[in-house]
N, C-alpha and C positions, 0 to 999 in steps of 0.2 A: 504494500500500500504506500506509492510515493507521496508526497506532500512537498507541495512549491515551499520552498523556502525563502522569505520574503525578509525586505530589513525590516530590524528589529529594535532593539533596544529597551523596550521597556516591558515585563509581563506582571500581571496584575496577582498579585501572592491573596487567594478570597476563592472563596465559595458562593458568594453573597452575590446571588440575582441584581440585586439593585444598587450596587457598590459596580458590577461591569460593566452594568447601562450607564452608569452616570460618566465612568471614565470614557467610554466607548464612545459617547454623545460629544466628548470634548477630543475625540481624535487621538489621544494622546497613548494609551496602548496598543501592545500588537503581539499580547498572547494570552494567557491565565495557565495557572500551575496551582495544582491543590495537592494534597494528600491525605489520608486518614484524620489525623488533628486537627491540617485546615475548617475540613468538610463539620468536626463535632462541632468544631467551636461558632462556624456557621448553621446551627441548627439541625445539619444535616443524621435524622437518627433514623433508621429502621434497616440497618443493614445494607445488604446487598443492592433492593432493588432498589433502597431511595439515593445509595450511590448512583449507581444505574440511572435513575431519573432526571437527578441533579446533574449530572456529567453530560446528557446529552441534551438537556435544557441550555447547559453554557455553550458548548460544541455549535449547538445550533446558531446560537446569539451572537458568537464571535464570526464564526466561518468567516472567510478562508485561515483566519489567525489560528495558530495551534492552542488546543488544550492539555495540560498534563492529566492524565491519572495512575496515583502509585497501584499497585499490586498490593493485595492487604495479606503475602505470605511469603513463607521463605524457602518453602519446598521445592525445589525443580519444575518436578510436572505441573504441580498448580502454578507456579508464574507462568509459564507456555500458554498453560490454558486458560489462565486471567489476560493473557495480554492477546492471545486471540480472541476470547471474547469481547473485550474492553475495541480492540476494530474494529466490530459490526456495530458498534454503536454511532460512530461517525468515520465521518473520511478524515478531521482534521483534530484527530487523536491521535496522540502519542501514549508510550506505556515508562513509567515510572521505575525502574530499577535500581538496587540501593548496590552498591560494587563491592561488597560483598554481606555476609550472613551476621547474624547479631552475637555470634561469637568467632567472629573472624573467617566462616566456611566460605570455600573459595566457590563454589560451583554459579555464584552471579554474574562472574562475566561468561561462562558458558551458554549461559542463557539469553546475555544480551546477545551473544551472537548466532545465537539457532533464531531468537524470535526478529534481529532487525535481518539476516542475510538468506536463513530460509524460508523466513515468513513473510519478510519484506515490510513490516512495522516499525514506523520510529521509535527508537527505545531515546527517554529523556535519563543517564544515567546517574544516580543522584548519593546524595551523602556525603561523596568525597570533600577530601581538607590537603588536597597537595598535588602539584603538575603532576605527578609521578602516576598518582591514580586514575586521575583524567586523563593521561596519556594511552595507560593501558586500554581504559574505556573506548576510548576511541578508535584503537587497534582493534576493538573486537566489535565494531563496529555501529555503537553510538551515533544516534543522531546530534546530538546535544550529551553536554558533559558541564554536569554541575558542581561548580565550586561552593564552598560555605564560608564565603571569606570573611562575615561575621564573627563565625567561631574559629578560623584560621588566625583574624585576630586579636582573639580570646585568649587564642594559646602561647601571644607573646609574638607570633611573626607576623611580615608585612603582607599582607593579600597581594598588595600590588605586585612585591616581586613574585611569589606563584603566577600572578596572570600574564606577567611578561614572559615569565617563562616559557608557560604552558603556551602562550600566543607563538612563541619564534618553533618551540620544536612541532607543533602542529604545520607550520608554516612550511619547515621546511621538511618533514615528512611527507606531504599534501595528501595531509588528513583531514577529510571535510568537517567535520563536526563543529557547530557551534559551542561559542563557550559561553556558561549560565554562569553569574555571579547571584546567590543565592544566601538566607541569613542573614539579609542587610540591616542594618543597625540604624545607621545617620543618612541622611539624606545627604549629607559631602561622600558617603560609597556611592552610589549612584555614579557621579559626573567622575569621579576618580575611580574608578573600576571600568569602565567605558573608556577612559581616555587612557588605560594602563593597556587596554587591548581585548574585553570582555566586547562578545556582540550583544550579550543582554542581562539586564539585571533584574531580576524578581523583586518587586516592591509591595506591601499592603497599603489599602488606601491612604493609610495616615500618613504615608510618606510620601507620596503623591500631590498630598493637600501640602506638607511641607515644601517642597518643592516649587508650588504655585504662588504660595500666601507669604509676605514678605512683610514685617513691619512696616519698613520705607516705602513700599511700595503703600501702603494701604494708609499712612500716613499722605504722601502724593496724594493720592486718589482724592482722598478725603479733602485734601488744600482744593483741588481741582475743580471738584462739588460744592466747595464752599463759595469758591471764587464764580463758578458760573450761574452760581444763583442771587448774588450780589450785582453781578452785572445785567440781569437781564429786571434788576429793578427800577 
């Protein structure tokens, strides 16, 4: 299942119906990315099918922009068959993979490689904290390769150099995979993660609003308003 891959830059980190439409309505994103925790914390409870529901409510509302969804297991054959499923739900799904098992089991890049090269499904590969990981990812062929450079700089190092990194050996492997900066913390990761060499950063609304809403700016405004209603006295 191909999917255009389109410029990017910004994906909207929600679950939230009405938090896509409102950013969607301003132009300003061109993807959405959930997971498990997203989805509770947006309301989203009844299992399987109200994932199911919700996943292809957004799918639809974005199109042609990609949507994430993780895989809610860590078993082999169930990711196969969670990320073929999670296909027939839209065209502009991708499948969610963590690089590897909750105690270190390695069989998650195996998987991302049977479900993006024999299945032909974008795998969005997810969790990683270092070019090294994402590299791999991408060798086994990832569509997208998620850094957490948040918690990269949690742990005392600089996001940015992972992204430089990870940008030049990609570059010069030519290795397609887009690079996700994901985890973002401040709304200065955003413009510095992008200009370090990231094609897109996952953001929740509130940093989005950060991003727009500027004291100076609203100060302005406000002198602006003040002044054009004075003059047309």
């Amino acid at each position: 299942m191909n999917q255009v891959i389109l410029k990017m830059a910004i994906f909207l980190d929600t679950g939230s119906i009405a938090e896509i439409e409102k950013y969607l309505k301003m132009g300003v994103i061109r993807g959405v990315t959930t997971n498990p925790t997203i989805l509770l914390k947006d309301g989203v409870t009844g299992g399987k099918e109200a994932i199911k529901k919700r996943s292809i409510e957004i799918a639809h509302l974005i199109d042609p922009y990609p949507l994430s969804v993780e895989v809610t297991t860590n078993n082999y054959d169930l990711m196969i068959q969670q990320a073929r499923e999670y296909a027939t739900w839209a065209k502009n799904i991708n499948v969610k993979i963590t690089i590897h098992g909750p105690e270190g089991e390695l069989e998650n890049l195996a998987a991302i490689k049977e479900i993006s090269q024999k299945y032909n499904i974008p795998v969005n590969a997810t969790a990683m904290m270092s070019a090294q990981q994402c590299l791999l990812a991408a060798m086994a062929g990832a569509t997208y390769v998620s850094l957490f450079g948040g918690r990269v700089n949690n742990m005392g190092y600089n996001s940015c150099e992972e992204i430089r990194k990870l940008r030049k050996v990609l570059d010069s492997q030519g290795l397609k995979a887009k690079i996700i900066l994901g985890s973002t913390r401040e709304v200065l990761n955003i413009i510095e993660w992008l200009e370090a060499g990231a094609d897109i950063v996952t953001v929740t609304p509130d940093l989005i609003k950060g991003m727009i809403v500027h004291p100076y700016s609203k100060e302005t405004v406000q002198m602006f308003l003040r002044d054009a209603a004075k003059s047309e006295q």
